[in-house]
MDTraj code that builds the backbone (N, CA, C; nanometers):
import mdtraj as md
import numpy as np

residues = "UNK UNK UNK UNK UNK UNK UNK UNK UNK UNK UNK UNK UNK UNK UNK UNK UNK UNK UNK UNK UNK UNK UNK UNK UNK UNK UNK UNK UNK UNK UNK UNK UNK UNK UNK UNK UNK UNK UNK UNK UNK UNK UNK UNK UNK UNK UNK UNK UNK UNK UNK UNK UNK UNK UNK UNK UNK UNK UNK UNK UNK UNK UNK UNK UNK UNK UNK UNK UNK UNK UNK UNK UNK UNK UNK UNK UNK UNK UNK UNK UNK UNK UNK UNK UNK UNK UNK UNK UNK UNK UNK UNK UNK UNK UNK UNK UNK UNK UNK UNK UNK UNK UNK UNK UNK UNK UNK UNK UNK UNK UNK UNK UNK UNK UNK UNK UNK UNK UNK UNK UNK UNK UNK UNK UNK UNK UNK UNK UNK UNK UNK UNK UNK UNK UNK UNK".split()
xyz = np.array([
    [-1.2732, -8.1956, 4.0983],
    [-1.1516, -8.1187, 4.0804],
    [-1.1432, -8.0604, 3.9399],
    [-1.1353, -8.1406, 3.8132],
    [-1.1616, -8.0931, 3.7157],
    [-1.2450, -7.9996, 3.6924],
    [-1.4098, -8.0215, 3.7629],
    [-1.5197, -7.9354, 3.7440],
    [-1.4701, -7.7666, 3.7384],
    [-1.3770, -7.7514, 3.9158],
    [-1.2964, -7.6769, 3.9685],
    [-1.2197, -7.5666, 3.8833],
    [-1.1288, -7.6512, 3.7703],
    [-1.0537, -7.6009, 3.7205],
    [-1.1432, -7.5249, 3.6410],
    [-1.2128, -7.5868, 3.5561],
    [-1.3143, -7.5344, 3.4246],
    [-1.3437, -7.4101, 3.4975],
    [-1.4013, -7.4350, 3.5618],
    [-1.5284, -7.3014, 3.6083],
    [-1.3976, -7.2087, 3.6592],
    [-1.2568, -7.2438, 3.6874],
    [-1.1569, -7.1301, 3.7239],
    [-1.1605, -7.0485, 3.5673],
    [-1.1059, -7.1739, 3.4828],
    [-1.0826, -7.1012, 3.3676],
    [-1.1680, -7.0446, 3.3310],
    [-1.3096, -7.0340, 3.3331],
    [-1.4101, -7.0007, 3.2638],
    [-1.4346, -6.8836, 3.3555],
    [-1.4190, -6.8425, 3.4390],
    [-1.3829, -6.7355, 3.5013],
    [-1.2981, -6.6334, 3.5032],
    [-1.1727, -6.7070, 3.4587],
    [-1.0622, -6.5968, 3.4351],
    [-1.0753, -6.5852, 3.2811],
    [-1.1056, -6.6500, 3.1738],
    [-1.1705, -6.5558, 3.0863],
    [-1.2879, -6.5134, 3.0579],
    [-1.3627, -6.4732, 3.1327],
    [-1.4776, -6.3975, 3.1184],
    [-1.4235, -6.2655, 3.1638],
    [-1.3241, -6.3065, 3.2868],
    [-1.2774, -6.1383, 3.3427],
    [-1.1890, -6.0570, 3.2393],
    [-1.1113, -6.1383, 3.1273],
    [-1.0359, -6.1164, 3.0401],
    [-1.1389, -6.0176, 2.9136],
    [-1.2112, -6.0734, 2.9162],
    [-1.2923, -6.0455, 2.7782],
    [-1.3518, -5.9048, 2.8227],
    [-1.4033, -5.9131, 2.9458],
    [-1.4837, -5.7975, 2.9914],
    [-1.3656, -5.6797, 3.0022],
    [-1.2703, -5.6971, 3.0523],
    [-1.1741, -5.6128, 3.0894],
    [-1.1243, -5.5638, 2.9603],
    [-1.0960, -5.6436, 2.8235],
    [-1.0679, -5.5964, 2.6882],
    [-1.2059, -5.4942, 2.6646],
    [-1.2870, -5.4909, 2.6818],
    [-1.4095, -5.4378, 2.6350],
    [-1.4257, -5.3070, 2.6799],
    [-1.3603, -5.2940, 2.8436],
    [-1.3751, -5.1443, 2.8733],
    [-1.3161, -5.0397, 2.7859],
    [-1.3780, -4.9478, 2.7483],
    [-1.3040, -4.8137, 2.6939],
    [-1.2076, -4.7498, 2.7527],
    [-1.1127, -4.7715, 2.6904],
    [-0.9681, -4.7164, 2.7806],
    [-0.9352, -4.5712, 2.8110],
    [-1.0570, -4.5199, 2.8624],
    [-1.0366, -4.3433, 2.9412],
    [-0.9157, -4.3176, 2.9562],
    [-0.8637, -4.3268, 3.0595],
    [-0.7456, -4.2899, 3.0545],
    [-0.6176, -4.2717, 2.9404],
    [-0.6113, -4.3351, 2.8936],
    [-0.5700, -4.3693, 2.7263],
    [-0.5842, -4.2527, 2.6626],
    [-0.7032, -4.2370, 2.6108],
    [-0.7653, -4.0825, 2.5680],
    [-0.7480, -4.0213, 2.6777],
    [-0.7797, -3.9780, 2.7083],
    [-0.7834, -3.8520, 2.7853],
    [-0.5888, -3.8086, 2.7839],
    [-0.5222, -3.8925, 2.7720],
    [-0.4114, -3.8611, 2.8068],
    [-0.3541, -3.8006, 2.6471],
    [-0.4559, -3.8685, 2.5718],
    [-0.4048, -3.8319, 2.3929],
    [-0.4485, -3.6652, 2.3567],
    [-0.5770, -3.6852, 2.4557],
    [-0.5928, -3.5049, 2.3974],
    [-0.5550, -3.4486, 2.4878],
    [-0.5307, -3.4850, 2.5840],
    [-0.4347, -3.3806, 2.7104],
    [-0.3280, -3.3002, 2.6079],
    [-0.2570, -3.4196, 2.5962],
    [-0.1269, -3.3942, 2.5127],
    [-0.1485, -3.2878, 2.3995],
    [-0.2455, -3.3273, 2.2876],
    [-0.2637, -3.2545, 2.2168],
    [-0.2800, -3.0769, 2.2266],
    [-0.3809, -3.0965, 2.3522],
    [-0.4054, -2.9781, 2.3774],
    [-0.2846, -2.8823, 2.4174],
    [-0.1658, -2.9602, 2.5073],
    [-0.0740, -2.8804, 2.5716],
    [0.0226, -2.8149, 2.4277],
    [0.0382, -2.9311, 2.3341],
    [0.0745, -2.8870, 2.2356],
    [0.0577, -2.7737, 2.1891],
    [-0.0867, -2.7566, 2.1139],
    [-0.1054, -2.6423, 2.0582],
    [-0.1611, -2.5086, 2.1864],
    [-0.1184, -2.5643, 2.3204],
    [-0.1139, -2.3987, 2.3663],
    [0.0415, -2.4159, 2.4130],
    [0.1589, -2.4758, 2.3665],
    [0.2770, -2.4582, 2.3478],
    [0.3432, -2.4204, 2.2357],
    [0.2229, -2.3738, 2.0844],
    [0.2884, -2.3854, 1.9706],
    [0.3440, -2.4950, 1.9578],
    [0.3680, -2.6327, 1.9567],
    [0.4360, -2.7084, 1.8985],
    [0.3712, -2.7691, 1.8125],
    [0.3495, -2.7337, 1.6875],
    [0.2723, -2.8367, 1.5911],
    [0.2731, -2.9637, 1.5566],
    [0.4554, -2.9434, 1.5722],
    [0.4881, -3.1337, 1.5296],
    [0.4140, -3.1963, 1.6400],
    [0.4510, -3.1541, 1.7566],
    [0.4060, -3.2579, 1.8948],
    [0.2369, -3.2519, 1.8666],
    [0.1274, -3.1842, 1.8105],
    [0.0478, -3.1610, 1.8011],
    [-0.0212, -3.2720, 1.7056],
    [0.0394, -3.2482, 1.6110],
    [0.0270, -3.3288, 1.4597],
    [0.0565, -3.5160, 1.4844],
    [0.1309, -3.5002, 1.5814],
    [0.1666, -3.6997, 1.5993],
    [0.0362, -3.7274, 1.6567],
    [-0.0368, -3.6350, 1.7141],
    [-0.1593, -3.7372, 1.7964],
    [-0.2953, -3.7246, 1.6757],
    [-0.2654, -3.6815, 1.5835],
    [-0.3386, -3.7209, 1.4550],
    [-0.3491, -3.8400, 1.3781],
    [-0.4414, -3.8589, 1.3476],
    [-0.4650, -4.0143, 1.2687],
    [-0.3921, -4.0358, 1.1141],
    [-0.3690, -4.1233, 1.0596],
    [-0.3313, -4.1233, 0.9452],
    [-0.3901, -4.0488, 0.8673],
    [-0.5545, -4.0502, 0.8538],
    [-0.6510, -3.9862, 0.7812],
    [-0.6413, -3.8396, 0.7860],
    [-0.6105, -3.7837, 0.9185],
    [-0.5891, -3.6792, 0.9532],
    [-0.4618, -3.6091, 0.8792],
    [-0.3608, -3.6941, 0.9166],
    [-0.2406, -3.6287, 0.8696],
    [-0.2539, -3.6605, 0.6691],
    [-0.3064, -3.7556, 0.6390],
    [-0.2983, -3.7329, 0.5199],
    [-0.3432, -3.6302, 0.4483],
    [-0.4874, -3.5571, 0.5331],
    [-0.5743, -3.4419, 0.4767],
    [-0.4581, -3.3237, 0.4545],
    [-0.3962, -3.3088, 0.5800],
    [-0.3218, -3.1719, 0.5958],
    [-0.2097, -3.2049, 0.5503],
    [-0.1503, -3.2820, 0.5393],
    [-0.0044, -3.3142, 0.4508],
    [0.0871, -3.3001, 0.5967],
    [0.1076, -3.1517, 0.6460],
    [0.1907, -3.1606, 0.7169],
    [0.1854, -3.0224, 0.8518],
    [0.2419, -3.0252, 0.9763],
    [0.2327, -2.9867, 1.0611],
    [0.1652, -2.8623, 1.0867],
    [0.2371, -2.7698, 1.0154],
    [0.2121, -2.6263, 0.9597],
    [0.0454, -2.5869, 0.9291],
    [0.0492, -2.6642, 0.8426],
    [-0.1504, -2.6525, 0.7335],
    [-0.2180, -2.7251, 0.8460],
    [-0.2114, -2.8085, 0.9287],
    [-0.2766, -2.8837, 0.9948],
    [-0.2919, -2.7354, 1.1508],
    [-0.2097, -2.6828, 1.1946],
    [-0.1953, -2.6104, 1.2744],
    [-0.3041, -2.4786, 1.2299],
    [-0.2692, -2.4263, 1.1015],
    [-0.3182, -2.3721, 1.0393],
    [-0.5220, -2.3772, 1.0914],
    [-0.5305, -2.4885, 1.0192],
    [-0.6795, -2.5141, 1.0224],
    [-0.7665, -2.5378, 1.1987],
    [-0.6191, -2.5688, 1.2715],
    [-0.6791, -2.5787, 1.4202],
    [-0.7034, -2.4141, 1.4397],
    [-0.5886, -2.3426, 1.4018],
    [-0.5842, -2.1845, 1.4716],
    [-0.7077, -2.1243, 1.3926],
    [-0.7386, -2.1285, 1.2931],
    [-0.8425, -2.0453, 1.2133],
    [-0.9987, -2.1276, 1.2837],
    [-1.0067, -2.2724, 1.2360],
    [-1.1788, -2.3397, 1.2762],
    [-1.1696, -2.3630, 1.4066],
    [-1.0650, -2.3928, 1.4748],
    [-1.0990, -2.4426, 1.6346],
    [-1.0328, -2.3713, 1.7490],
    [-1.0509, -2.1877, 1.7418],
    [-0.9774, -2.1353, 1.8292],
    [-0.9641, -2.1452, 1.9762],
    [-1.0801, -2.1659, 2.0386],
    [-1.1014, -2.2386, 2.1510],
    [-1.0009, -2.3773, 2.2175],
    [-0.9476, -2.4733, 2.1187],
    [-0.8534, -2.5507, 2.1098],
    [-0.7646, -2.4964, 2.1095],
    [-0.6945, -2.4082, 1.9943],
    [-0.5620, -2.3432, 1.9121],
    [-0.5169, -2.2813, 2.0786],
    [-0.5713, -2.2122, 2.1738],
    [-0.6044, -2.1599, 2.3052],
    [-0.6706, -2.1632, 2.3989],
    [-0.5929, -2.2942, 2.4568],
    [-0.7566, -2.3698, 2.5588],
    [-0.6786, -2.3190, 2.6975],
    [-0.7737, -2.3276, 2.7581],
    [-0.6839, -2.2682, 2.9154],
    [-0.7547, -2.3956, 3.0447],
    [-0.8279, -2.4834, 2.9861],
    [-0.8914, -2.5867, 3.0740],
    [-1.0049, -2.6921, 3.0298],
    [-0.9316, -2.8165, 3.0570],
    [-1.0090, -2.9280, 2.9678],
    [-1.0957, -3.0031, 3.0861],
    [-1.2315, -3.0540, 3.0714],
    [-1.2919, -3.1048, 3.1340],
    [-1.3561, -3.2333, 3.0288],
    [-1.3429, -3.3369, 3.0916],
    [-1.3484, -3.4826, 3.0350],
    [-1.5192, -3.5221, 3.0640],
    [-1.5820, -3.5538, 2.9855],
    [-1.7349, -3.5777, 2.9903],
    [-1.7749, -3.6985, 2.9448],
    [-1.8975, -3.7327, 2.8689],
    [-1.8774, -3.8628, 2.8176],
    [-1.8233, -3.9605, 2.6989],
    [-1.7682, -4.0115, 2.7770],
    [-1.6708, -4.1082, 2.6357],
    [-1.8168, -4.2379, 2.6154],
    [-1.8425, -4.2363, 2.4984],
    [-1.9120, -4.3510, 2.3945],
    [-1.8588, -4.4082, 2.2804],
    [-1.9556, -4.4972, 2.2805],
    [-1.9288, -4.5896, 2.1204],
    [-2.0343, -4.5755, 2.0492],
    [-2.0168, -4.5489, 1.9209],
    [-2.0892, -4.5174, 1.8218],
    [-2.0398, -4.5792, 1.6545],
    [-2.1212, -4.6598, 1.6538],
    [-2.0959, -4.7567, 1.5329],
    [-1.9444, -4.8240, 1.5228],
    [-1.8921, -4.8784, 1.6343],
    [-1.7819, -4.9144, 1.6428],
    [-1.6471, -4.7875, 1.6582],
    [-1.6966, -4.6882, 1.6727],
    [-1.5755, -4.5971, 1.7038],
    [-1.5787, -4.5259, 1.8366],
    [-1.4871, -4.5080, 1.9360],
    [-1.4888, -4.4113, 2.0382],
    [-1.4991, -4.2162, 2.0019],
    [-1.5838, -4.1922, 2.1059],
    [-1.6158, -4.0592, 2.1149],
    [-1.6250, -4.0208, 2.2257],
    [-1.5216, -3.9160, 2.2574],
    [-1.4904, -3.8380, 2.4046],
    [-1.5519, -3.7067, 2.3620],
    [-1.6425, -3.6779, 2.4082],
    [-1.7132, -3.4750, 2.4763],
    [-1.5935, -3.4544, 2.5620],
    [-1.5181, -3.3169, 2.5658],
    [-1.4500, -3.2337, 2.5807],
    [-1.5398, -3.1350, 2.6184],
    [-1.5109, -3.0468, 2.7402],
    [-1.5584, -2.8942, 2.7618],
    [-1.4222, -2.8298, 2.7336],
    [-1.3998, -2.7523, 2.6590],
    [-1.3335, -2.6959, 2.6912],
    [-1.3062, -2.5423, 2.6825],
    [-1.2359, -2.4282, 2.7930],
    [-1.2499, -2.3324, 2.8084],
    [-1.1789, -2.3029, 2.7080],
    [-1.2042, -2.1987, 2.6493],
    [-1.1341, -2.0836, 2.5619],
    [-1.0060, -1.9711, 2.6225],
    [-0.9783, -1.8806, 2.5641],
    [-0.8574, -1.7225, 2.6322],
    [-0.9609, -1.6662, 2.6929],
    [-1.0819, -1.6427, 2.6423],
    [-1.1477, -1.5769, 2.6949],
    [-1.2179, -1.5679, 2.7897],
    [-1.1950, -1.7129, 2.8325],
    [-1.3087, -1.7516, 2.8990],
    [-1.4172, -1.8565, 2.8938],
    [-1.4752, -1.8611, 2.7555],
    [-1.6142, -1.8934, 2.7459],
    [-1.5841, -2.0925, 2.7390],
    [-1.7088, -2.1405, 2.7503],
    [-1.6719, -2.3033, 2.7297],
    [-1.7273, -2.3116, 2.5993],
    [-1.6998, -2.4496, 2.5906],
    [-1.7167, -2.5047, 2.4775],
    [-1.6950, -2.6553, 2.4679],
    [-1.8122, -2.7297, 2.4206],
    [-1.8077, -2.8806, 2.4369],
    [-1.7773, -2.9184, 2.2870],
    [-1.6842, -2.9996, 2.2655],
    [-1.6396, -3.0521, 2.1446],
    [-1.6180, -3.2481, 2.1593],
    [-1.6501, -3.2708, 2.0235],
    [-1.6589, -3.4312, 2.0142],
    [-1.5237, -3.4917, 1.9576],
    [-1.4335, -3.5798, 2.0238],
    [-1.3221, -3.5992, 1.9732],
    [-1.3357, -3.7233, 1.9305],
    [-1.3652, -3.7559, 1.8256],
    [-1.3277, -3.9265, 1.7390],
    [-1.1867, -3.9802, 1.7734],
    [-1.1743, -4.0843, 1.8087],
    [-1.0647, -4.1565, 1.8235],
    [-1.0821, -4.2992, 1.8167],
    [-0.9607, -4.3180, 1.7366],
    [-0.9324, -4.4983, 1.6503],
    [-0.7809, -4.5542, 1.7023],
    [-0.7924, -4.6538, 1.7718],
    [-0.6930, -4.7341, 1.7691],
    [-0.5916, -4.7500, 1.6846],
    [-0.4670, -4.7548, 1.6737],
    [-0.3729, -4.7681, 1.5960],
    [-0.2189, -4.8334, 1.6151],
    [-0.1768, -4.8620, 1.5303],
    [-0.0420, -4.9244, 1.5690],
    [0.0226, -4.8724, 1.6749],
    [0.0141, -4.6706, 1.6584],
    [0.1287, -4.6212, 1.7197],
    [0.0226, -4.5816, 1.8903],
    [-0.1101, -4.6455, 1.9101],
    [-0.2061, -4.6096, 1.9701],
    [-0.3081, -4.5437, 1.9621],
    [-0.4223, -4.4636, 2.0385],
    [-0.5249, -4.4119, 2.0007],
    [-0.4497, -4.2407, 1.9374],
    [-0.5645, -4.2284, 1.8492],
    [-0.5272, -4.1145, 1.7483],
    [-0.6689, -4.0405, 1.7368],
    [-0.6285, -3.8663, 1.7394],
    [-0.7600, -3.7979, 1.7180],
    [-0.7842, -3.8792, 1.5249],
    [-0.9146, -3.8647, 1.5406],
    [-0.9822, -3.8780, 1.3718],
    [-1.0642, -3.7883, 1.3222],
    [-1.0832, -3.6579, 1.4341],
    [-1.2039, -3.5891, 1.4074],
    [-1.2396, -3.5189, 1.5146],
    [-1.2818, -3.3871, 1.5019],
    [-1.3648, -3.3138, 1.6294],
    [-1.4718, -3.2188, 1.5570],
    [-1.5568, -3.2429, 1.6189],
    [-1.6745, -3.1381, 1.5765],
    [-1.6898, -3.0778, 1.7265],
    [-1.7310, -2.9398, 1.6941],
    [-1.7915, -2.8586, 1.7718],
    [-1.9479, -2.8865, 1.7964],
    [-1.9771, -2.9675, 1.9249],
    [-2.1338, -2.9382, 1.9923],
    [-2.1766, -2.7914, 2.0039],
    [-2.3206, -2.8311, 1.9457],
    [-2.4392, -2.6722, 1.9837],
    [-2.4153, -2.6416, 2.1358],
    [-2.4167, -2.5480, 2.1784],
    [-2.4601, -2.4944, 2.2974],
    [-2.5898, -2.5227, 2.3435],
    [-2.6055, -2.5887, 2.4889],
    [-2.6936, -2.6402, 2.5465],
    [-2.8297, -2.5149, 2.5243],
    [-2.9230, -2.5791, 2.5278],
    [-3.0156, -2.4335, 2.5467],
    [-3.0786, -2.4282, 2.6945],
    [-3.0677, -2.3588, 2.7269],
    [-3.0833, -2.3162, 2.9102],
    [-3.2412, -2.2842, 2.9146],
    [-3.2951, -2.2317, 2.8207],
    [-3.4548, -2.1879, 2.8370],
    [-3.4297, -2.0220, 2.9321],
    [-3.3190, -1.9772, 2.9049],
    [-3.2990, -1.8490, 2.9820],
    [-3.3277, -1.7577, 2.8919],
])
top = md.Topology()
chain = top.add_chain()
for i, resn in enumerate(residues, 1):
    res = top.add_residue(resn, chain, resSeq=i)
    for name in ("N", "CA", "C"):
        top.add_atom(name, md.element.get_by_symbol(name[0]), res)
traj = md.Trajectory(xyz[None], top)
C-alpha cells in the first residue's frame, strides 16, 4: 500500500514537472497577437505594455517606441496576417518565428524574444529573418 502511494506521488510529480517545462504557446502567441492588433489600431500605449522592461527602458515611452516600429519594422507597424511557426529555446530564452504579411502583401518571417515576467511574457526583441532562398 505504501509502495502504492510513492509510485502515485512519484507520478503525479513527474507529470507536474513535465507540464511546468512545456513552452506556453498559447501564452505567446496571444502576447503578439495583441501587440500586433495594437499597432494596426494605432494604439501605442496598448502596444508598448507588451514590451519588456528592457524594451521600454530603451524607448522611454510609447510615442519613440512606435516611432522605431513604424520606420524599422513596417511590415509589423501594418501587418494584415500573422502565422505562428516555430517557438524554441535558445540559451534559456523563448523564441517564436512569426510570418507575417505586410499592406502589401509580401511575407515576412520575424524572430520574437520573449521573457517571463511579473506582469507575464513580454516581447524583448525581434529581428527580421533572411528570406528563404528558393534556388528560383
Amino acid at each position: 500500500m505504501l509502495r502504492q502511494i510513492a509510485l502515485s506521488l512519484t507520478l503525479a510529480l513527474f507529470a507536474l514537472t513535465a507540464q511546468a517545462q512545456e513552452p506556453p504557446a498559447p501564452a505567446i502567441e496571444e502576447v503578439i497577437s495583441s501587440q500586433l492588433q495594437a499597432f494596426n489600431d494605432r494604439d501605442l500605449a496598448e502596444a508598448f505594455q507588451f514590451a519588456s522592461p528592457m524594451i521600454k527602458g530603451m524607448f522611454g515611452n510609447p510615442a519613440t517606441f512606435g516611432m522605431m516600429v513604424q520606420r524599422g519594422y513596417p511590415m509589423v507597424w501594418t501587418n494584415s496576417e500573422a502565422r505562428f511557426l516555430e517557438l524554441r529555446e535558445i540559451g534559456g530564452a523563448l523564441y517564436q518565428k512569426v510570418m507575417i504579411r505586410d499592406a502589401a502583401g509580401s511575407l515576412h518571417v520575424l524572430d520574437y524574444k520573449l521573457i517571463e515576467t511579473a506582469d507575464g511574457w513580454q516581447i524583448d526583441g525581434v529581428g527580421l529573418l533572411p528570406a528563404p532562398d528558393l534556388g528560383v
